[in-house]
BAKOL-242082 format. One record per residue: residue number from 1; residue in one letter; x, y, z of N, C-alpha, C in turn. Coordinates in steps of 0.05 Angstrom, whole numbers, plus 5000, padded with zeros to 4 digits. Atoms other than C-alpha are relative to their C-alpha. Layout:
% BAKOL-242082
  pos  code   npx   npy   npz  capx  capy  capz   cpx   cpy   cpz
  NUM     a     X     Y     Z     X     Y     Z     X     Y     Z
...
% end
This chain:
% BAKOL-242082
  pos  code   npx   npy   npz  capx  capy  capz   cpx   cpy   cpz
    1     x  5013  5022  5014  1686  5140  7514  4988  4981  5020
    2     x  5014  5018  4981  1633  5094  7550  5015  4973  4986
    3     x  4993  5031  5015  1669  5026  7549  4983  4972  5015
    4     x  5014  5032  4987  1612  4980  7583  4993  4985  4977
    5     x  5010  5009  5021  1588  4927  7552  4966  5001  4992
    6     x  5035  5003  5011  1521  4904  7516  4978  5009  5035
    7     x  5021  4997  4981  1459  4925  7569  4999  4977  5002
    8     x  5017  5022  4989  1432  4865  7603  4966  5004  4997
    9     x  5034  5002  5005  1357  4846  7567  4992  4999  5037
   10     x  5017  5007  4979  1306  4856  7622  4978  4972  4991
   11     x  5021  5021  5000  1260  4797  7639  4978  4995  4979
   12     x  5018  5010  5015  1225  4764  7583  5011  5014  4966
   13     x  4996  4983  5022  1265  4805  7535  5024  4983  4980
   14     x  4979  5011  5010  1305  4772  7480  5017  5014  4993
   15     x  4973  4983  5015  1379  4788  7459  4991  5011  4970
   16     x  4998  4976  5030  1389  4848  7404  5021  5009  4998
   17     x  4972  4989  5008  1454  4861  7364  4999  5030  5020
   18     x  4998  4984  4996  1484  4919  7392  4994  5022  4977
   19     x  5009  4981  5014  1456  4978  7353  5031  5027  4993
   20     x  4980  5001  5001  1514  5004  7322  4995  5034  4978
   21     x  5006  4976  5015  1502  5084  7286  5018  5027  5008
   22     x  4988  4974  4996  1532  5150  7272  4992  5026  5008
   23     x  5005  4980  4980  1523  5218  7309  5020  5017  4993
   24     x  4971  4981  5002  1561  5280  7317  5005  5005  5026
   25     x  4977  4989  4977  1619  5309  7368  4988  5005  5028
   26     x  5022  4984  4976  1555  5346  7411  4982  4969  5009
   27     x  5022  5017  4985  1518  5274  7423  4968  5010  4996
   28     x  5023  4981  5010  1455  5314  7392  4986  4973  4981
   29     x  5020  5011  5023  1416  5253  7361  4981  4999  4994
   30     x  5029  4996  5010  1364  5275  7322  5001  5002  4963
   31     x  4999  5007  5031  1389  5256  7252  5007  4977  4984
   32     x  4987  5031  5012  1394  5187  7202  4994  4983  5025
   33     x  5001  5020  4989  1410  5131  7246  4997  5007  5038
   34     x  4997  4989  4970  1419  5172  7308  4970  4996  5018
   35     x  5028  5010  4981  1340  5171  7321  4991  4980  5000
   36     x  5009  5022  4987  1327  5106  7313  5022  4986  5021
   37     x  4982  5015  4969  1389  5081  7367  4981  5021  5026
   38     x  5013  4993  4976  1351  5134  7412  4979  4991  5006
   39     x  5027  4999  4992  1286  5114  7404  4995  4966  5009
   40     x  5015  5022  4997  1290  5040  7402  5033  4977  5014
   41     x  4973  5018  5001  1364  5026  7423  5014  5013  5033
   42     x  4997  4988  4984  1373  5073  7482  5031  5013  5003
   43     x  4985  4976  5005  1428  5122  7456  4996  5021  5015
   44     x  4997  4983  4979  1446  5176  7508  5004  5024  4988
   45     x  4985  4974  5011  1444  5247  7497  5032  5008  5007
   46     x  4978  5000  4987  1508  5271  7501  5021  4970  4994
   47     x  4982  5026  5002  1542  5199  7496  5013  5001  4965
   48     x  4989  4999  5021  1576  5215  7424  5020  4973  4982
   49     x  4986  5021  4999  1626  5158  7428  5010  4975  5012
   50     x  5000  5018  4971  1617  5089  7460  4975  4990  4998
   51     x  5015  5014  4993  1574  5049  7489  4974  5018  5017
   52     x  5032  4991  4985  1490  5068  7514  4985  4991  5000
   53     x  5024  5018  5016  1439  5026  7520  5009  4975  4983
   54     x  4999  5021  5015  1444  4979  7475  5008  5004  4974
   55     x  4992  4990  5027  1476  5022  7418  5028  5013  5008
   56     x  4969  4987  4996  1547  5046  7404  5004  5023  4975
   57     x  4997  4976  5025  1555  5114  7371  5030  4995  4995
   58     x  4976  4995  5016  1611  5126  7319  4995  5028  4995
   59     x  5004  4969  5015  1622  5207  7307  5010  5005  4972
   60     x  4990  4992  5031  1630  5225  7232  4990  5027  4998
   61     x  4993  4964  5003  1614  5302  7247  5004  5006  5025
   62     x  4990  4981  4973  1639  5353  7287  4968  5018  5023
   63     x  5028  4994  4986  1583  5384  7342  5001  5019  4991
   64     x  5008  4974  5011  1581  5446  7297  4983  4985  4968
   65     x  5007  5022  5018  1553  5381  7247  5017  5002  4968
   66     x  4984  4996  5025  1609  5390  7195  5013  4975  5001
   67     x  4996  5037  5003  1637  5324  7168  5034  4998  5003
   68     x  4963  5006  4982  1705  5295  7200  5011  4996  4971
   69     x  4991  5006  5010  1757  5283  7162  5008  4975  4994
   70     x  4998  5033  5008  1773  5215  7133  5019  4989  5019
   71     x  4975  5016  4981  1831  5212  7178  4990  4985  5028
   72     x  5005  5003  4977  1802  5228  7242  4972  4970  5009
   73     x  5023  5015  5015  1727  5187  7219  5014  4968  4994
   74     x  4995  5031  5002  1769  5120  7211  5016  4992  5038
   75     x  4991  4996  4977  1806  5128  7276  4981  4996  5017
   76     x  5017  5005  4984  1737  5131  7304  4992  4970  4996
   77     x  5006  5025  5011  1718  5066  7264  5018  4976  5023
   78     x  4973  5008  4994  1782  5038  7285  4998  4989  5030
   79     x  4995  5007  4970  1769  5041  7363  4975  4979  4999
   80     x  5035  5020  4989  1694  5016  7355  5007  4959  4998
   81     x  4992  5031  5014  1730  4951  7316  5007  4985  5025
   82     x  4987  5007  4984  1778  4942  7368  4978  4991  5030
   83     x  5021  5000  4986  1717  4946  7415  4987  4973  4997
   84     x  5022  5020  5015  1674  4895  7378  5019  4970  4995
   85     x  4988  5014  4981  1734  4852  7387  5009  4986  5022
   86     x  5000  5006  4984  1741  4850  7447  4978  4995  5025
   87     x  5021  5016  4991  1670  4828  7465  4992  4980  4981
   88     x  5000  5026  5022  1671  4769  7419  4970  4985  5007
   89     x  5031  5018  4993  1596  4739  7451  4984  5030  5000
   90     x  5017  4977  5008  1571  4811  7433  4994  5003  4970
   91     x  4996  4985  5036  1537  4825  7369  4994  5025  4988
   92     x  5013  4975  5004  1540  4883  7337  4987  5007  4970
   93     x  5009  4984  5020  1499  4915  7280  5006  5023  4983
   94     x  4995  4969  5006  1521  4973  7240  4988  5000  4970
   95     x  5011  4987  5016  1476  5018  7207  5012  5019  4981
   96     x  4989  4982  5018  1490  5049  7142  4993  5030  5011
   97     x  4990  4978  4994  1517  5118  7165  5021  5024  4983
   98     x  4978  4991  5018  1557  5169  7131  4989  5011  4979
   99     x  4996  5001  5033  1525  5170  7064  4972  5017  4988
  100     x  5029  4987  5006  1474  5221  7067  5015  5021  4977
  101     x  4994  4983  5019  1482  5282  7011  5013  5016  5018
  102     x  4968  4983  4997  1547  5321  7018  5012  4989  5025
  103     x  4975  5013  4986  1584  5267  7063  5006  4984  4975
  104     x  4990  5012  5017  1618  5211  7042  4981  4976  4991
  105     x  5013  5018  5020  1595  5155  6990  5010  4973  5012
  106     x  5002  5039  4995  1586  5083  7002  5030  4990  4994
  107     x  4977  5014  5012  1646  5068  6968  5031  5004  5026
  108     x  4981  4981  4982  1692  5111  7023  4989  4978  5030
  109     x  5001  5014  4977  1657  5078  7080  4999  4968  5007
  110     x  5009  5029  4998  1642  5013  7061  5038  4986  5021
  111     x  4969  5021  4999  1725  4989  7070  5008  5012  5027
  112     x  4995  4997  4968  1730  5024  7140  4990  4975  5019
  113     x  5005  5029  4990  1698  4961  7157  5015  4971  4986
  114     x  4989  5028  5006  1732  4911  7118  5007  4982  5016
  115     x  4988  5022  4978  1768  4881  7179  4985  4993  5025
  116     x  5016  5011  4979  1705  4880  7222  5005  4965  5013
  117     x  5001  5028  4994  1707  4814  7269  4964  4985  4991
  118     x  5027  5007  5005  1658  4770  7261  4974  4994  5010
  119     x  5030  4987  4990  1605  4790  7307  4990  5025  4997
  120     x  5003  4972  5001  1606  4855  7272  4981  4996  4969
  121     x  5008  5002  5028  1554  4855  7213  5000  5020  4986
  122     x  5003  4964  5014  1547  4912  7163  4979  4999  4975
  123     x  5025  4997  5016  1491  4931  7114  5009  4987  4979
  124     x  4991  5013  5017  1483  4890  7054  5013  5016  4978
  125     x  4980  4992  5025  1510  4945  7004  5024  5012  5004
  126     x  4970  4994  4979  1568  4959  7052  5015  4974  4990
  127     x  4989  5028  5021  1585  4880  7029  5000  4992  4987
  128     x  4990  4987  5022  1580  4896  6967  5020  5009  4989
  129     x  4977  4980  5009  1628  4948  6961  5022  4985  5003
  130     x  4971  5013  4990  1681  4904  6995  5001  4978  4993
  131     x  5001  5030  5008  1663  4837  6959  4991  4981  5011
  132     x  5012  5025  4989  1629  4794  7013  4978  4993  4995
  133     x  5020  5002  5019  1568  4799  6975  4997  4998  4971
  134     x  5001  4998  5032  1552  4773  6904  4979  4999  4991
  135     x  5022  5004  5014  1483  4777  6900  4983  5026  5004
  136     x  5021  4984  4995  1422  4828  6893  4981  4996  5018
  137     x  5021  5004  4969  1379  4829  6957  4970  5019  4991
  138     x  5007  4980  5016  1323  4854  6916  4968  4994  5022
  139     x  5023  5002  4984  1262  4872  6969  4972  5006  4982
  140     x  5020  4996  5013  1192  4860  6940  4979  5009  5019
  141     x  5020  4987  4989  1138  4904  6957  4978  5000  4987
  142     x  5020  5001  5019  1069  4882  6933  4969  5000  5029
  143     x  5034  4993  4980  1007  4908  6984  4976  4988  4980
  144     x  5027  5003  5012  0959  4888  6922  5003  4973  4998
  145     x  5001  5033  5001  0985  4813  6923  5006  4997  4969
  146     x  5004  5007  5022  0996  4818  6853  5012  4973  4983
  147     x  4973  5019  5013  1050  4770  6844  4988  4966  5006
  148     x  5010  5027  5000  0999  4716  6861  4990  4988  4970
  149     x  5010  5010  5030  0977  4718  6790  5025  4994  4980
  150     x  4972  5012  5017  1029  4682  6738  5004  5020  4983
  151     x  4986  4978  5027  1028  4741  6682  5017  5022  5017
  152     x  4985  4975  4988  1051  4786  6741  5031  4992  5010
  153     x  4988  5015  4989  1099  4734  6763  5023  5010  4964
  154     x  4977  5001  5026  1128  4728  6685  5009  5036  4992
  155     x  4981  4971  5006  1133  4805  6681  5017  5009  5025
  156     x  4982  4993  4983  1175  4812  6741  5019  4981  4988
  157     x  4985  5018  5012  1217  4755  6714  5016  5013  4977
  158     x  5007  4979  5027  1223  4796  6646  5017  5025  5016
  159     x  4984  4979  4986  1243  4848  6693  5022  5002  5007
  160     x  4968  5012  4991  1295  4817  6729  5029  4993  4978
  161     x  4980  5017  5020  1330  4788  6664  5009  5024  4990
  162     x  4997  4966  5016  1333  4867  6633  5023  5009  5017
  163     x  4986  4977  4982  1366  4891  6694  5016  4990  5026
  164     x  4976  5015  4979  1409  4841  6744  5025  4999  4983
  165     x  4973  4992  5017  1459  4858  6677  5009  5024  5008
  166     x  4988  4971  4994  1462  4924  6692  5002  5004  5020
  167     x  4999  5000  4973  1460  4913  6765  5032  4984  5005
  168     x  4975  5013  5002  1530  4875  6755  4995  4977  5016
  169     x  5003  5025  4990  1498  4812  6779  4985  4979  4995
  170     x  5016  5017  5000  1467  4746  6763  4988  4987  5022
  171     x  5006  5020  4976  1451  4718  6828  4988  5018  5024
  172     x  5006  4974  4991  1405  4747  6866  4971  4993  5026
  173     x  5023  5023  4992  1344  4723  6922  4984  5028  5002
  174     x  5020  4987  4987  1283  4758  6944  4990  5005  5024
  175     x  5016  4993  4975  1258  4791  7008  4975  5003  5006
  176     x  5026  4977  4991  1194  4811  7045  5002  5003  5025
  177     x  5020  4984  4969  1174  4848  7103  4977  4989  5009
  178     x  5024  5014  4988  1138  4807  7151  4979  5014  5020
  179     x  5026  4989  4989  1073  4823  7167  4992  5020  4987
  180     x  5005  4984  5020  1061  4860  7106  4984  4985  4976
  181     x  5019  5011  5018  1008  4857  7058  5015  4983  4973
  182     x  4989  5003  5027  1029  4812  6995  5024  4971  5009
  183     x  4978  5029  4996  1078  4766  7031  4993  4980  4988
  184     x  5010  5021  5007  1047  4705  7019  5008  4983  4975
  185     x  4989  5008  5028  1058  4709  6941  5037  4995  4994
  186     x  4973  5002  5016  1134  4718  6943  5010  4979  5004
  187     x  4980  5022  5000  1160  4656  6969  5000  4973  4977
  188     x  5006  5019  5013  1118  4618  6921  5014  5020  4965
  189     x  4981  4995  5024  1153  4671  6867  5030  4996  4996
  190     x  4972  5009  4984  1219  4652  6902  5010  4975  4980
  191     x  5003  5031  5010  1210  4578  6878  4995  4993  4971
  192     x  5000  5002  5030  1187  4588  6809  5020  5011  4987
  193     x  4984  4985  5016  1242  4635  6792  5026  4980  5015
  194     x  4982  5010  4987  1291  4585  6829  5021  5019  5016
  195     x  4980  4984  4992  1326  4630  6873  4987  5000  5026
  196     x  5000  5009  4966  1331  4638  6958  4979  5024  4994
  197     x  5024  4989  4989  1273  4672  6988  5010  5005  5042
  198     x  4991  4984  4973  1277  4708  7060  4977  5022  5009
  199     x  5022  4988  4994  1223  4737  7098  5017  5014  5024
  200     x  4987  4995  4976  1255  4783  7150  4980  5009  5025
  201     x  5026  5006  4974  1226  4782  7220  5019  5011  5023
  202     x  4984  4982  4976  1253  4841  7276  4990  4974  5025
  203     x  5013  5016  4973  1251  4815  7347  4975  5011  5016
  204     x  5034  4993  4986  1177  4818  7377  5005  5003  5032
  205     x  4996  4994  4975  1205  4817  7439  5013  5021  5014
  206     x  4990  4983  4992  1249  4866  7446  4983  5032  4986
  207     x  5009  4973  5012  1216  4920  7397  4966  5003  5007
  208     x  5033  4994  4991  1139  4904  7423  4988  5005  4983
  209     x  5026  4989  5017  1094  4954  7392  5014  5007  4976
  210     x  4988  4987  5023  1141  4978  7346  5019  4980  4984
  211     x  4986  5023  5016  1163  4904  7312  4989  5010  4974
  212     x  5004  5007  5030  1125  4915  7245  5022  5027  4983
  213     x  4982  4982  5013  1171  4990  7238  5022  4988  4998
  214     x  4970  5017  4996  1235  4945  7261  4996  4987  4976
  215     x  5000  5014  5015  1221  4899  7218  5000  5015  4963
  216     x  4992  4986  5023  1217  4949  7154  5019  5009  4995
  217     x  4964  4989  5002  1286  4980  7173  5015  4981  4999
  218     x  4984  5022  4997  1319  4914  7188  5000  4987  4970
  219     x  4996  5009  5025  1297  4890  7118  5017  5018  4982
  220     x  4980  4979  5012  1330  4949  7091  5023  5003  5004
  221     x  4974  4997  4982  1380  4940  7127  5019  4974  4972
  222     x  4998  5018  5021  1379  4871  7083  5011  4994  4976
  223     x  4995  5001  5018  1374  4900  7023  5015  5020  4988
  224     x  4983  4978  5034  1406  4931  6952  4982  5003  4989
  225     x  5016  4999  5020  1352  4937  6916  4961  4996  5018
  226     x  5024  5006  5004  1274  4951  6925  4976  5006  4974
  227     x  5014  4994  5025  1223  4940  6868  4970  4996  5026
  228     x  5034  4990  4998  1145  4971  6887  4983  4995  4978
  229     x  5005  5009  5026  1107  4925  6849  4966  5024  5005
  230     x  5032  4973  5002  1036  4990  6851  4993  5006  4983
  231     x  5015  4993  5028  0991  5025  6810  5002  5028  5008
  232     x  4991  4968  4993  1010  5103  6806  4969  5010  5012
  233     x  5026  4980  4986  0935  5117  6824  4991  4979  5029
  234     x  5004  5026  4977  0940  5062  6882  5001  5025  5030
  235     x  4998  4976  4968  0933  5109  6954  5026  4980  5016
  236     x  4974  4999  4984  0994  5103  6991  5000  4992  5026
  237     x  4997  5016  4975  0999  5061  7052  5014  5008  5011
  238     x  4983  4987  4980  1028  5091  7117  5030  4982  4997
  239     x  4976  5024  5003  1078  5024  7109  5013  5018  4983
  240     x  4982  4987  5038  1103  5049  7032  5007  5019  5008
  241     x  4991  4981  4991  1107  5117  7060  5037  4994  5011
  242     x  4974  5004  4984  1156  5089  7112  5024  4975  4988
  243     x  4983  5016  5016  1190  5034  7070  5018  5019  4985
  244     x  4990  4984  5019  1205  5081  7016  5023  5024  5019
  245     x  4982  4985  4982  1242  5132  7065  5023  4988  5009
  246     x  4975  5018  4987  1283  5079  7099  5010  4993  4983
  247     x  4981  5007  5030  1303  5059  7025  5021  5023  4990
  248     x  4994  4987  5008  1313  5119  7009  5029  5011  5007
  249     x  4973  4990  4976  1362  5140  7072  5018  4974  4994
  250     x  4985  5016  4997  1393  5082  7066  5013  4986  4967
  251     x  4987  4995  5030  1416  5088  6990  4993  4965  4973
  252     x  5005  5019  5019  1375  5030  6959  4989  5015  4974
  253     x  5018  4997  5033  1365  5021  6881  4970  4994  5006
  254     x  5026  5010  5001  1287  5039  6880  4988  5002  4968
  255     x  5019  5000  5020  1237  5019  6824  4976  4994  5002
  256     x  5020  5007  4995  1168  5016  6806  4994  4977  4988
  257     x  5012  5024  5021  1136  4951  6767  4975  5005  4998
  258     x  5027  4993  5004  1073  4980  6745  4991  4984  4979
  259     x  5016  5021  5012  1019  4945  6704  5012  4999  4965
  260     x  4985  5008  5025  1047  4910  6645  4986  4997  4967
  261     x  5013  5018  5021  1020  4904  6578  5006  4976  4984
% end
């Protein structure tokens, strides 16, 4: 196990949580969270468990990619904690991991973290599961701006009231993805619907060319919930493409809000 600490930013570079994702036994990352710590976090081939770069793998399969056992799979948890402890001016990040089809479910991984310290964050439906969260993080996605107009404004409203019951929650704010078409309108939908508003914003300094992708995963990272306010014959934006995937991998409730009568 690599036990250095966080990398030292190069010149002009601002601090970034430690990048915190799962891998298997072989150090082979080329799946889920594994490619983005390589591509943008500097994950080591080979480095399975530990510290690289600026990311700390956790193994939850074996290098034949078969899924650990719950025993062994908390044990790994277990050391990273103790880890993340014992750099207390380190922060770390951890990406929802684990919870792809035929591992384990949100519910199983979420409480392997319960006793994270508190420079350890964890995805918002990870705090969820364990109670530190009581609201819907519901990310709005509107490229056509629609939500500038008030009837589109009262049918998302309408929307919300149908279904934060069946979401087991009243309390709930809104996101956007900065530097995405449509922002503009939500903060001012934020305010009318009284509820917090949050624009999330990766670091430009450390991610460069690739801040507006950061910044789509990191909101996801954010949220529980994305509503796509589109029009089914609307052409598909390389963004939505990539929003929708990162939602997808990362086990958010998606919906569409198409045009209302």
């Amino acid at each position: 196990m690599n036990t250095s600490a966080q990398r030292k930013p190069v010149a002009g570079e601002a601090a970034e949580p430690v990048f915190v994702f799962g891998t298997n036994v072989a150090g082979v990352h080329d799946e889920g969270t594994a490619v983005a710590a390589t591509r943008f976090h500097g994950a080591t081939a080979g480095v399975w468990n530990g510290m690289a770069g600026n990311s700390y793998a956790i193994p939850y399969r074996s290098s034949d990619r078969k899924l650990l056992g719950a025993k062994h799979l908390s044990e790994y948890v277990a050391t990273f904690l103790e880890f993340a402890k014992s750099h207390p001016a380190t922060i770390f990040r951890v990406a929802r991991f684990g919870c792809e089809k035929d591992a384990y479910l949100d519910r199983d991984m979420a409480p392997l973290f319960r006793n994270a310290p508190s420079n350890c964050a964890i995805p918002a439906l990870w705090q969820r599961e364990i109670g530190r969260l009581d609201t819907s993080n519901i990310i709005i996605y509107d490229p056509l701006i629609r939500l500038a107009n008030a009837e589109w404004r009262t049918h998302l409203k309408a929307y919300l009231a149908i279904n934060l019951p069946l979401w087991g929650t009243e309390k709930y704010q809104l996101l956007s993805i900065s530097n995405t078409r449509g922002v503009s309108a939500i903060p001012q939908t934020a305010e009318e619907y009284g509820c917090k508003y949050r624009e999330i914003k990766a670091n430009k300094a450390y991610y460069k060319e690739h801040t507006e992708q950061a910044s789509e995963m990191l909101t996801v990272w954010h949220g529980t919930h994305l509503i796509n306010i589109t029009d089914p014959d609307q052409t598909t934006l390389p963004s939505h493409v990539r929003i929708l995937t990162s939602a997808t991998r990362d086990g958010l409730f998606i919906d569409d809000l198409g045009p209302h009568r």
